[in-house]
C-alpha positions as CSV (number, residue, x, y, z in Angstrom):
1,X,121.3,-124.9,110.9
2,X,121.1,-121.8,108.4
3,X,122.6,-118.7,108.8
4,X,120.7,-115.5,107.7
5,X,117.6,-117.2,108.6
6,X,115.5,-113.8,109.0
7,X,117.2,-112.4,105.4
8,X,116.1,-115.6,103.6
9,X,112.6,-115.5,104.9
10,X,112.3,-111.2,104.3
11,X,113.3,-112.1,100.3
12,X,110.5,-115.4,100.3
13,X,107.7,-112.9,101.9
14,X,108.7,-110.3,99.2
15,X,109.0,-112.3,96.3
16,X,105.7,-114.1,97.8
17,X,103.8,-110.7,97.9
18,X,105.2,-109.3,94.3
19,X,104.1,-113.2,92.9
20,X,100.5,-112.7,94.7
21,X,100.3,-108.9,93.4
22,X,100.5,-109.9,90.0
23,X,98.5,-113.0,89.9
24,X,95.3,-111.7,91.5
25,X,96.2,-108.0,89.1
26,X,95.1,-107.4,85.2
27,X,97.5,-104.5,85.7
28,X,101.1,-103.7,87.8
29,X,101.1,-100.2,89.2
30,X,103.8,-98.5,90.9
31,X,102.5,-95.3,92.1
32,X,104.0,-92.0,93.4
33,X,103.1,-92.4,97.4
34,X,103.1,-88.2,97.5
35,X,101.0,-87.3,94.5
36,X,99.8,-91.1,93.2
37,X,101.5,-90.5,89.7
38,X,102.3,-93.7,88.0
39,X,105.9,-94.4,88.1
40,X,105.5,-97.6,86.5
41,X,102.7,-99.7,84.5
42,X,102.2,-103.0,82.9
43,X,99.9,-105.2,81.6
44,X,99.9,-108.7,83.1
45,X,96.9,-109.9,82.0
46,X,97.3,-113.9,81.1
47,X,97.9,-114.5,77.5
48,X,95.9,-117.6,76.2
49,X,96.9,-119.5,73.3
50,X,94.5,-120.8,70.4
51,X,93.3,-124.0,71.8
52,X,92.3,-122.0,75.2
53,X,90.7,-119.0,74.2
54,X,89.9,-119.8,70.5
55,X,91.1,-118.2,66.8
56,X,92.4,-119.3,63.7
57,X,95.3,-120.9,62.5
58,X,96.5,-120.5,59.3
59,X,99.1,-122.6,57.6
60,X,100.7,-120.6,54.7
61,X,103.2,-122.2,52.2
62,X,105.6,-120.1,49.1
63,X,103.3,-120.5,46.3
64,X,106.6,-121.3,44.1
65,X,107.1,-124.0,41.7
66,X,108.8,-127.4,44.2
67,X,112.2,-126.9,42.3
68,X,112.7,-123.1,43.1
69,X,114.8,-122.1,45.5
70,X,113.2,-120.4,48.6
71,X,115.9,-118.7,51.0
72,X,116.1,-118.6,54.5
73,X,116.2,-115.0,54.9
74,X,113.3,-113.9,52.2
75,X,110.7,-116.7,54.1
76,X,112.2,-114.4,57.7
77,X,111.1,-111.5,56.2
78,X,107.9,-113.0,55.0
79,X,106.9,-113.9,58.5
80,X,108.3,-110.6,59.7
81,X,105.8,-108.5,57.2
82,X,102.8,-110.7,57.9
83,X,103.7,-110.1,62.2
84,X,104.0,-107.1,60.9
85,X,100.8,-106.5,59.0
86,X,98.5,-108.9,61.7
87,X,99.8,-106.1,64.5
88,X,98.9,-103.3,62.6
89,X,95.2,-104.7,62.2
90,X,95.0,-105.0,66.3
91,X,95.6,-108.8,66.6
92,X,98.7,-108.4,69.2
93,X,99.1,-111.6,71.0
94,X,99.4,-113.2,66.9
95,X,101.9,-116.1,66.5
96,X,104.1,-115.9,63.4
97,X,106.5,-118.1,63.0
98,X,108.3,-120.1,59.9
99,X,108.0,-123.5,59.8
100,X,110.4,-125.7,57.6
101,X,111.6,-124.6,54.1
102,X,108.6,-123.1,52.9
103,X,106.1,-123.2,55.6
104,X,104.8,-120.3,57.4
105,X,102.3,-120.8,60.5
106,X,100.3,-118.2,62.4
107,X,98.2,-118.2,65.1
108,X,95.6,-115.7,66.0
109,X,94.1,-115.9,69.4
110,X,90.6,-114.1,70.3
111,X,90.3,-113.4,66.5
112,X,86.4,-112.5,65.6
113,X,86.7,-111.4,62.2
114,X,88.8,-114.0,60.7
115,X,88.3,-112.3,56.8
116,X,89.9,-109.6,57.6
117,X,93.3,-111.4,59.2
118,X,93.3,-113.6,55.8
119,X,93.0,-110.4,53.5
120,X,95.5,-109.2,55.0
121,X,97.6,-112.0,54.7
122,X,96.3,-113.2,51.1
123,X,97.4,-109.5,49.4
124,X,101.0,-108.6,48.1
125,X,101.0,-105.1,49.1
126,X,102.1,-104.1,45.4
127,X,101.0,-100.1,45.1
128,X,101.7,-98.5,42.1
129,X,101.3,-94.8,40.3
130,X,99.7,-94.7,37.1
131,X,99.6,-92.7,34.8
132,X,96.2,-93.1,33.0
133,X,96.4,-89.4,31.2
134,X,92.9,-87.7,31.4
135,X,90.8,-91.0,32.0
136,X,89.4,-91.4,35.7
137,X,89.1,-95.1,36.3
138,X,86.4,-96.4,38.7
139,X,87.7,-97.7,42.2
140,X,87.7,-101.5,41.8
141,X,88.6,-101.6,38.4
142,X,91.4,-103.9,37.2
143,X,94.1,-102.9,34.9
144,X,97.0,-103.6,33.0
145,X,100.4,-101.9,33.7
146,X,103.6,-102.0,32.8
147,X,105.3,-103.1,35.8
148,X,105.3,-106.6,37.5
149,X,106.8,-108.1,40.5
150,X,109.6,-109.3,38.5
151,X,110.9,-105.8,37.7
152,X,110.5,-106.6,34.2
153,X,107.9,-105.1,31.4
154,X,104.5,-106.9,31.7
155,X,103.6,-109.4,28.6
156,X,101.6,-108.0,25.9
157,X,98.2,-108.2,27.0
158,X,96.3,-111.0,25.4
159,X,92.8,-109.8,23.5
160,X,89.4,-110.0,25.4
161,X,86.7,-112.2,23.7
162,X,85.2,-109.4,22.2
163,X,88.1,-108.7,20.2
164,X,89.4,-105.5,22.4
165,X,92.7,-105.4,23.4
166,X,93.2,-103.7,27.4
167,X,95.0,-100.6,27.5
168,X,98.6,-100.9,29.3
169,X,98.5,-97.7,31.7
170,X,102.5,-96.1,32.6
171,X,103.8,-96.3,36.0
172,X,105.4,-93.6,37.5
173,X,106.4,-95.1,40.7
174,X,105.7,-97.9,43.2
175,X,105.2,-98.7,47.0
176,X,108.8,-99.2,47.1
177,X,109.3,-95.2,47.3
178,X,106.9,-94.6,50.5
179,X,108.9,-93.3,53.2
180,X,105.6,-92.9,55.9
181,X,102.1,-93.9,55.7
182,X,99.4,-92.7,58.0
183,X,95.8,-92.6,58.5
184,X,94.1,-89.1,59.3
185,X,90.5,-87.9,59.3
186,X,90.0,-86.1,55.9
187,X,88.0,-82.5,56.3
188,X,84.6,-83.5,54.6
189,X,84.3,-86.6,56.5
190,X,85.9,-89.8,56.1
191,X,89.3,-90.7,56.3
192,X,92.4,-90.5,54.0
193,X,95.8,-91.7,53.7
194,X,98.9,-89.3,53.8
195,X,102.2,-90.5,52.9
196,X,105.5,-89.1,52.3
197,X,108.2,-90.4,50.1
198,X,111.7,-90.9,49.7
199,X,114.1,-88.6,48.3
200,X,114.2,-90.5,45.0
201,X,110.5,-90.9,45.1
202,X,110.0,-87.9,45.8
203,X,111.6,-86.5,43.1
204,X,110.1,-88.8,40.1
205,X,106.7,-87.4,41.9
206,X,107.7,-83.6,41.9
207,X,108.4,-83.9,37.9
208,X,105.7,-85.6,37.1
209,X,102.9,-83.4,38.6
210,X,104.6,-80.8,37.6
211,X,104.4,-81.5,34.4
212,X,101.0,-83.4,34.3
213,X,98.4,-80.5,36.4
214,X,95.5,-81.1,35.3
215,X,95.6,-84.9,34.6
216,X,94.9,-88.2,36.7
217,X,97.1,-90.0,38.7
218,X,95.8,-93.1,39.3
219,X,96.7,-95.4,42.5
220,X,96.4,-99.0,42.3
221,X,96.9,-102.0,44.6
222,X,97.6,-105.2,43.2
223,X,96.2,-104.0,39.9
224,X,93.1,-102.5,41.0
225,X,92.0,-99.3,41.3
226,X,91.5,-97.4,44.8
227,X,92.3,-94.2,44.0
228,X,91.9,-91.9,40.9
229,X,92.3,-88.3,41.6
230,X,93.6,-85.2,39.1
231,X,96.8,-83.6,39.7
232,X,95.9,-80.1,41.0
233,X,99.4,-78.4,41.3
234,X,102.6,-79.7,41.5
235,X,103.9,-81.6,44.8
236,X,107.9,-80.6,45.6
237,X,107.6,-81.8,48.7
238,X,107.4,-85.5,48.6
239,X,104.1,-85.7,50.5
240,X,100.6,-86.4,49.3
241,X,96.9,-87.7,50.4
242,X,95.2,-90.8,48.9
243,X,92.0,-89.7,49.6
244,X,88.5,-91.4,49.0
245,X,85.1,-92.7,50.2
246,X,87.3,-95.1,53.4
247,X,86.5,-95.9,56.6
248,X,88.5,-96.3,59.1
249,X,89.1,-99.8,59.0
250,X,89.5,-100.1,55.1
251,X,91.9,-96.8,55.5
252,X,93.6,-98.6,58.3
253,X,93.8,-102.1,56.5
254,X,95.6,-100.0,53.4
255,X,97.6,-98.2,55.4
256,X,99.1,-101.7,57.1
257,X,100.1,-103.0,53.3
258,X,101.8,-99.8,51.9
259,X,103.6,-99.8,55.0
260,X,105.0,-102.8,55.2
261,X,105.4,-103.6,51.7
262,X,104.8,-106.5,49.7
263,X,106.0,-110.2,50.4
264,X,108.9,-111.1,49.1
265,X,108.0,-114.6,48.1
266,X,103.8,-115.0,47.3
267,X,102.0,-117.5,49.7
268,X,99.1,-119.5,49.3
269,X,96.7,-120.6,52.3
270,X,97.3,-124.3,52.3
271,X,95.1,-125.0,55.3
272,X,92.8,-122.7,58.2
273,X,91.6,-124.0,61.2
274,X,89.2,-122.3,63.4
275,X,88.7,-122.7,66.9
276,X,85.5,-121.6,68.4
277,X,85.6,-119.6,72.1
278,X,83.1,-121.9,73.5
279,X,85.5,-124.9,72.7
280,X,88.2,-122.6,74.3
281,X,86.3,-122.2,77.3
282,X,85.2,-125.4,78.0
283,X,89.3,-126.7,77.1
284,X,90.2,-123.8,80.0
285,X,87.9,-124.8,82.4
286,X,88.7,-128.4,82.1
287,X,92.6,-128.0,82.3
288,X,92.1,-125.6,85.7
289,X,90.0,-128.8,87.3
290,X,92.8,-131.3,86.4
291,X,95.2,-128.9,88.0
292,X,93.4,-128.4,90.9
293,X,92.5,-131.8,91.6
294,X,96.4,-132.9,90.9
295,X,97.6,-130.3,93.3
296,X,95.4,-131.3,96.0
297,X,96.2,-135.3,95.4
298,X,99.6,-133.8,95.6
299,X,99.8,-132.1,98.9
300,X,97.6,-134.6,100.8
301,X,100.0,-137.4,100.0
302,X,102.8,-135.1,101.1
303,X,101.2,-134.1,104.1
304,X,99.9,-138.0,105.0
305,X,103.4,-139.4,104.1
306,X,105.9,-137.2,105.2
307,X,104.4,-135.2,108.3
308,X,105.9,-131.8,109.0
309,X,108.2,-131.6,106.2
310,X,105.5,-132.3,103.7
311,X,103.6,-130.0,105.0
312,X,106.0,-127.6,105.1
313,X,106.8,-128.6,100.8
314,X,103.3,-128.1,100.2
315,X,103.4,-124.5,101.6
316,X,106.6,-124.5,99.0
317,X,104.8,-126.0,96.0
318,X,102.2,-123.4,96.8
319,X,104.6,-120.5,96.9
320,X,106.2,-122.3,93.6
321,X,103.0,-122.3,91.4
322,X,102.5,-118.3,92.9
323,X,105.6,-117.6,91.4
324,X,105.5,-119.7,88.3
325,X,102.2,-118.0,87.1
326,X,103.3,-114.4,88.3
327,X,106.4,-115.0,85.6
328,X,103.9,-116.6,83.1
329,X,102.1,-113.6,83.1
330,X,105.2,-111.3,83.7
331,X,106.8,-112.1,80.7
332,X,104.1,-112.8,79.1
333,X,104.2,-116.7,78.1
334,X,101.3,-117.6,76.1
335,X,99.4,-120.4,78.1
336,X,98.5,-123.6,75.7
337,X,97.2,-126.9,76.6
338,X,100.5,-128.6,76.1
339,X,102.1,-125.5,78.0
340,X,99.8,-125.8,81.2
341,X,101.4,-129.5,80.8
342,X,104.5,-128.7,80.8
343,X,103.6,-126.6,84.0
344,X,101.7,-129.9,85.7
345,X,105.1,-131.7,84.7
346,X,107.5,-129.4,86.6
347,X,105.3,-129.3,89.6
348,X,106.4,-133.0,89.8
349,X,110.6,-131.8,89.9
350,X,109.8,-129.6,92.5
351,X,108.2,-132.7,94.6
352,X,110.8,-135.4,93.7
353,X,113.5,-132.7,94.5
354,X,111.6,-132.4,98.1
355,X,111.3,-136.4,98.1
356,X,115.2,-136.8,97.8
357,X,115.7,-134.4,100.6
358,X,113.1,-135.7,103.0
359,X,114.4,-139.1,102.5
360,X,118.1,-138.4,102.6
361,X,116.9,-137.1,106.2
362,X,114.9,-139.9,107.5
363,X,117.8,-142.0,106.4
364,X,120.3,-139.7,108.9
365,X,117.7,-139.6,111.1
366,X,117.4,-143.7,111.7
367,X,121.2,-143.5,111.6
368,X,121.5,-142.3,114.7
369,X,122.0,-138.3,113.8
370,X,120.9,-135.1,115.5
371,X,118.0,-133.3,113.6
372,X,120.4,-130.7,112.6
373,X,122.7,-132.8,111.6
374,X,120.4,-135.2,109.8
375,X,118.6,-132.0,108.0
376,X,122.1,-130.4,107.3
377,X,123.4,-133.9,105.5
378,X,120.1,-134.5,104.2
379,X,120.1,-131.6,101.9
380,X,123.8,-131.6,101.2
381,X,123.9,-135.3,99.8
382,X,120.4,-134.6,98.0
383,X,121.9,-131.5,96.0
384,X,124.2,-133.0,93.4
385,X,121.1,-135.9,92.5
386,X,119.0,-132.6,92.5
387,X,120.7,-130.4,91.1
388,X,122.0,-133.2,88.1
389,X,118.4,-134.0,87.2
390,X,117.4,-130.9,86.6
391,X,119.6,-129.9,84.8
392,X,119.1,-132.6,82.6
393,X,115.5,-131.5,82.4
394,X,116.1,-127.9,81.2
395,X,118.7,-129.0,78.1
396,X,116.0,-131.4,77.3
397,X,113.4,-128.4,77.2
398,X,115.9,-126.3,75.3
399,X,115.9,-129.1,73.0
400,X,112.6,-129.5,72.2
401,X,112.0,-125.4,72.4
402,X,114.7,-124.9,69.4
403,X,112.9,-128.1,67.6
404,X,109.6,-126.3,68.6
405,X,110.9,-122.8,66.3
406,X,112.5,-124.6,63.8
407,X,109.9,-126.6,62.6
408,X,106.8,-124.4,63.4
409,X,105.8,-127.1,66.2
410,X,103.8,-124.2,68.3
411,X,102.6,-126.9,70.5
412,X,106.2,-128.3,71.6
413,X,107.3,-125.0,72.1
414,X,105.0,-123.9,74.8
415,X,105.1,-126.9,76.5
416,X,109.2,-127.0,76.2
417,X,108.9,-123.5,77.7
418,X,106.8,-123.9,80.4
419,X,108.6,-126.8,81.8
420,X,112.1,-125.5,81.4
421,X,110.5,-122.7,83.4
422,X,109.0,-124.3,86.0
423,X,111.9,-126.4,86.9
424,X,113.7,-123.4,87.2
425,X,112.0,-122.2,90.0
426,X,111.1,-125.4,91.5
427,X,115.0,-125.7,91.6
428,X,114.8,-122.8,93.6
429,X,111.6,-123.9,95.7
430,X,113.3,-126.7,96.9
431,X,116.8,-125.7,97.8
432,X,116.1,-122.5,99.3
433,X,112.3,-121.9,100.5
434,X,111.6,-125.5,101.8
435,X,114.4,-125.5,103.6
436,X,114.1,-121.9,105.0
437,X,110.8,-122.6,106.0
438,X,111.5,-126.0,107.7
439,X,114.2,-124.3,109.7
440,X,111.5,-121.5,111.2
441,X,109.4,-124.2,112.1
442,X,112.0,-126.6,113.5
443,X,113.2,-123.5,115.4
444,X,110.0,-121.9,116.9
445,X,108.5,-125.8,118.2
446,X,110.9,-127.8,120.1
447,X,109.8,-131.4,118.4
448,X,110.1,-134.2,120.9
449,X,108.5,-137.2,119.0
450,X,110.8,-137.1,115.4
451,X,109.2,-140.4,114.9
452,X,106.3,-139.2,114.6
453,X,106.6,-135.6,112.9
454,X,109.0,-137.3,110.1
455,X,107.0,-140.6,109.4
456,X,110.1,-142.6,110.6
């Protein structure tokens, strides 16, 4: 019936043990058998999306007049510097991705202290030197200078209501010229922020202390003051401290926007939604029963209906889901409502694929075939139909996956993903492990009574 019987079932009980080992493990460890040194490590620990485990969304639009022209590639680097800036603050498992023209959305699973994503987010990163002569200004103070976004001179500043005019302070140089950022522990206590600079920048910087000892050099971002200290000697070198009374956090959240800029295009916040755990949890808890239930609705009609092949496809569809959620977590997919769906969905390829076969061989089998025969022609005049469905089902899913990324349609996506995934491997459930597995039991019990054992 099948040659290489014993290969086929060596590669099912090793891909079954690897699927196993990484669905019942936070963490896959390959260790050194001699000295238990790890050889290899990764985390496999389930991603859940927003709607499972709770966050924010944020919906972020180009804060740009309707008629001017926003560019593909300046909103990519957008959403590039705001992944970018989101990592940097810790939240790793962050969805940023452009939606439309003008649209950016992001999605930040887990997220506790949703003020400090949106800060993030909200400020343009602009830093600039200023020169501000032998006047310390107060951290948090807002000034004028003569620099704007634009790269043009800044307007005339317009008179206060008391009749005093700000002063317009020089800058030297802007965030453009950092080459490095980093946070380090400063030696009274504290932390600071040491930088290094390009070679240009690093020049403007080396003439200018040199020539200024003595005086302030002030540091502001987005017009306000963090920084004022004096110029103690000249810096060749290209590298200097932003020091100051920071924490870690704040040195860490200033750190992230020098180093990765500011936005090319400004955004505005045009909606935030925020999910709260307990609604996660209860959404998690509630999608596991449905699956649960589903899957055991699933293999008792299998079993009931079609006898010792079902059985044998429910041993299959239990080996598929193993290995669907070992690749889940492998790679990692994030798991969403929609995308546990999608999952659901594909469980239902893998059975009509088994259905087609099972009844392609009762139809032999009343014909007046063998059993070998009738499981041999079962499965070869089931493939095409098989195989052409699913197929089918996977350039649908890439369909609605690239509609999913263009538009920002995170919910599409996963479950467009997870489907075109799981049909994958039910593909390969159903071609090659069913029928493996039917064959070893075909061949270790001499059936008498096919009648009865295929629901004739």
């Amino acid at each position: 019936m099948i040659r290489n019987l014993t290969a086929r079932l060596l590669i099912i009980l090793a891909l079954a043990a690897l699927a196993i080992w990484i669905d019942v493990s936070p963490n896959f460890i390959i260790r050194n058998p001699i000295d238990q040194t790890i050889l290899y490590q990764r985390d496999v620990t389930p991603r859940l999306g927003l709607d499972l485990r709770g966050g924010v969304q944020v919906l972020m639009e180009a804060d740009l007049p309707a008629d001017a022209e926003v560019t593909a590639e300046s909103m990519e680097v957008a959403r590039t510097i705001l992944e970018n800036r989101t990592n940097a603050l810790g939240v790793a498992e962050n969805t940023i991705q452009v939606a439309g023209d003008r649209r950016i959305v992001g999605e930040f699973p887990g997220v506790q202290d949703a003020d400090s994503v949106l800060a993030t987010i909200q400020q343009t990163g602009l830093l600039e030197f200023v020169d501000t002569g032998t006047t310390r200004l107060e951290v948090g103070t807002v000034v004028e200078t003569d620099f704007s976004t634009s790269g043009e001179s800044a307007p005339t500043p317009t008179p206060a209501s008391d009749g005093t005019t700000p002063i317009v302070y020089h800058t030297i140089m802007t965030g453009k010229d950092l080459k490095t950022v980093q946070v380090t522990p400063a030696e009274l206590g504290g932390y600071e922020i040491g930088f290094e600079l390009t070679a240009e920048g690093a020049q403007i910087f080396a003439s200018h202390t040199a020539a200024n000892v003595g005086k302030i050099l002030t540091i502001v971002l987005d017009k306000k003051v963090i920084s004022s200290p004096s110029i103690q000697s000249a810096i060749p070198n290209g590298q200097g401290r932003i020091t100051g009374s920071f924490t870690y956090e704040e040195a860490n959240a200033f750190a992230v926007q020098l180093r990765y800029g500011s936005l090319p295009i400004p955004l505005k916040i045009v909606e935030t939604r925020i999910i709260g755990p307990t609604l996660g949890e209860d959404s998690l808890r509630k999608s596991m029963i449905a699956g649960l239930v589903g899957m055991a609705i699933v293999i008792l009609f299998m079993g009931l209906y079609y006898r010792l092949p079902g059985i044998v496809a429910d041993v299959a569809i239990l080996f598929y889901a193993a290995i669907a959620f070992a690749l889940f977590k492998w790679i990692p997919v994030t798991l969403t409502l929609p995308g546990i769906a999608g999952f659901l969905l594909s469980t239902g390829s893998a059975l009509d694929a088994n259905i087609l076969i099972f009844e392609r061989i009762k139809e032999e089998l009343r014909n007046g075939r063998t059993l070998d025969q009738a499981i041999d022609q079962g499965w070869r005049k089931a493939r095409s139909s098989i195989l052409d469905s699913n197929i089918a089902t996977v350039i649908t899913s890439l369909i609605l996956f690239w509609f999913g990324s263009t538009f920002g349609a995170t919910i599409v996506k996963g479950f467009s993903l997870t489907l075109m995934l799981g049909v994958a491997i039910s593909l390969f459930t159903a071609i090659f492990v069913t029928r493996s597995l039917l064959a070893l039991v075909l061949k270790t019990f001499k059936l008498q009574n096919l009648t009865f054992w295929f629901g004739i």
